[in-house]
C-alpha positions in Angstrom: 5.2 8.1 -5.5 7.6 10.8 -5.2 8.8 13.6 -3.5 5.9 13.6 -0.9 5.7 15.4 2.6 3.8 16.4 4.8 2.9 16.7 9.0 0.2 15.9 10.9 -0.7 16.6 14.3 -2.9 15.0 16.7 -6.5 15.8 15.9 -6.4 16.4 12.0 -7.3 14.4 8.7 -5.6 14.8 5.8 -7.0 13.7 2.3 -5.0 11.9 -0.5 -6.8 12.6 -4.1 -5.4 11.2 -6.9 -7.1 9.7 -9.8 -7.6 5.8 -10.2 -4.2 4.2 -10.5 -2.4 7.0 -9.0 -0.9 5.4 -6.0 -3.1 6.4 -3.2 -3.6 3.0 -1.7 -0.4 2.3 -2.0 0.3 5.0 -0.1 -1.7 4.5 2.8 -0.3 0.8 2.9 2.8 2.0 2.8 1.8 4.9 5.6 0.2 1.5 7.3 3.7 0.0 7.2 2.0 -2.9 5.4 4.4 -1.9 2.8 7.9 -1.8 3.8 10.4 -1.6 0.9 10.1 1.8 -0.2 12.5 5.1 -0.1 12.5 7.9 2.4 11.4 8.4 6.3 7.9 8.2 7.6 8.1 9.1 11.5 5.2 8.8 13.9 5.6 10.7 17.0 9.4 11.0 15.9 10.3 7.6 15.4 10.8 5.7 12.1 7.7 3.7 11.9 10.0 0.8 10.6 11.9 1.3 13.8 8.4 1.3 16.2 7.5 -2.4 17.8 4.1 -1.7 18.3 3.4 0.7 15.4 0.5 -2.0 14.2 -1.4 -1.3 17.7 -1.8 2.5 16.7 -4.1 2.1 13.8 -7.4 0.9 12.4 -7.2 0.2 8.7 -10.0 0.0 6.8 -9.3 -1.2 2.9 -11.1 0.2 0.5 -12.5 -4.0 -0.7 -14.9 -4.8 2.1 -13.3 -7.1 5.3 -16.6 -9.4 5.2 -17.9 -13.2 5.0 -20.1 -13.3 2.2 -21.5 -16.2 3.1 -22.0 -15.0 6.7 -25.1 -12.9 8.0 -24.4 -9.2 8.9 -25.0 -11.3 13.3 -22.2 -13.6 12.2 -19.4 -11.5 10.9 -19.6 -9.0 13.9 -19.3 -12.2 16.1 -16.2 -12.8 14.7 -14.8 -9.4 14.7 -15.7 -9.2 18.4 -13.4 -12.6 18.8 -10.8 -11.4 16.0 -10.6 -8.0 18.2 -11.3 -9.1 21.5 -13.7 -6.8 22.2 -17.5 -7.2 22.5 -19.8 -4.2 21.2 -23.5 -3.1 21.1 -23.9 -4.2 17.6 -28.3 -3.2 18.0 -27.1 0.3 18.3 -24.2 0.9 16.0 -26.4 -0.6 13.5 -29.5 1.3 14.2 -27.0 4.1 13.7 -27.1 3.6 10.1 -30.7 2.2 10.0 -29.1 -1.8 9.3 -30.2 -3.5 12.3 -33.4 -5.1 10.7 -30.7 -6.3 8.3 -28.6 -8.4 11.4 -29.8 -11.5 9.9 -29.1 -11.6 6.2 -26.4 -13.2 4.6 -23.8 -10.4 3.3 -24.1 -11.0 -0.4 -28.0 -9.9 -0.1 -26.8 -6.5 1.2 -26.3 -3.4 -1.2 -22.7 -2.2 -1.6 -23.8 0.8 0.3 -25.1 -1.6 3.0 -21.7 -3.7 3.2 -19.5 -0.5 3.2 -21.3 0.8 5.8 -20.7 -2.5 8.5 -17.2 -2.6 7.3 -16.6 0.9 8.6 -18.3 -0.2 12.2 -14.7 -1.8 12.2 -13.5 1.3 13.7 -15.8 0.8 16.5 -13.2 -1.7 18.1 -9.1 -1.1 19.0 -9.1 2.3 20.3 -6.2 3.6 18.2 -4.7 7.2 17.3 -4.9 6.6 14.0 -7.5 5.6 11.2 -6.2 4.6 7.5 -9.6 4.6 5.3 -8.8 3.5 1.7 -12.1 5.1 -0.1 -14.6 5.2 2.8 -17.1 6.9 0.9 -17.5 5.1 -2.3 -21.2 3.5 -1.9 -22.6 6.0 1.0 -25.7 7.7 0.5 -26.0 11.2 1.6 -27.2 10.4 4.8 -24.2 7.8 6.2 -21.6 9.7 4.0 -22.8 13.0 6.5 -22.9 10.1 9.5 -18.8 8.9 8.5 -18.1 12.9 8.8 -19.7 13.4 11.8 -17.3 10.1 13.3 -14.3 11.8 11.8 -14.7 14.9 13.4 -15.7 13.1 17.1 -12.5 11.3 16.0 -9.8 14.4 15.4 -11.9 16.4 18.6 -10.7 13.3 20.4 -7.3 14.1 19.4 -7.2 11.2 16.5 -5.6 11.2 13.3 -7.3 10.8 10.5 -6.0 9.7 7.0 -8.1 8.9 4.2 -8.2 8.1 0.4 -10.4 9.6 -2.0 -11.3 11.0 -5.8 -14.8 12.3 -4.7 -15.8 15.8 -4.0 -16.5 15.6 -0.2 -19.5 18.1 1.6 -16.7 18.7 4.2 -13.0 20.2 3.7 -10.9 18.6 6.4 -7.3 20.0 8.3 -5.0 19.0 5.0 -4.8 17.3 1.6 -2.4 15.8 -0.9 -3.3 15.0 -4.4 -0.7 12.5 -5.7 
């Protein structure tokens, strides 16, 4: 990765395309400061993110691998994210959102990759951040919760969030900027 800039305000999503191997996760980590050693200046509201105590607090990353107990039913593993994140949520809805609540008591492996990718994204249901790192939120949606993620992205940016994302798909949707790397 080199030579890379850009600015983004409050409200926007920018895209980082780049074929398989190219770096884009490693980007995001490293925009996630889960990477630290690198070269360069990546500021966040002006400050070096290196340099901000709470900079962790700001975001929601979602990874790109799925964040769930195989072994556990779909019930289960939101259970523990609502202990892991202190926060307890309406899980009958946000599934019903994406037509998975008749699913709440499987085990994870029985689900589709569709299916899984689809309660690891309720994650940013919880920690009300400014910020959203998604590593390849769209590999596995179906047209119709592919259109739903949008739809959260843009309540998201109208909200004034920031939005960045990973991807080498063709999107329905062009969004505020994008990089290709």
């Amino acid at each position: 990765l080199k030579n890379l800039n850009t600015k983004l305000k409050s409200g926007e999503t920018l895209i980082i395309r780049g074929n398989n191997g190219s770096g884009k996760t490693t980007l995001l980590r490293v925009l996630s400061n889960f990477i630290k050693s690198y070269k360069g200046k990546i500021l966040f509201n002006d400050q070096n993110i290196l340099e901000v105590f709470n900079y962790r607090y700001l975001f929601n990353f979602v990874g790109q691998k799925n964040s769930l107990k195989e072994n556990l039913s779909i019930k289960k593993n939101l259970e523990l994210w609502d202990i892991l994140f202190n926060e307890a949520l309406n899980h009958a809805k946000l599934l019903e959102h994406n037509n998975l609540y008749h699913l709440i008591n499987k085990d994870v492996s029985s689900l589709s990759d569709g299916q899984k990718k689809c309660i690891s994204l309720h994650r940013l249901n919880y920690n009300k951040c400014d910020v959203w790192f998604l590593d390849e939120p769209f590999v596995f949606l179906d047209e119709v919760n592919t259109n739903l993620l949008i739809e959260k992205i843009n309540q998201f940016n109208e909200n004034m969030g920031i939005v960045i994302l990973t991807s080498n798909i063709n999107l329905p949707k062009n969004f505020h900027k994008e990089i290709n790397i």
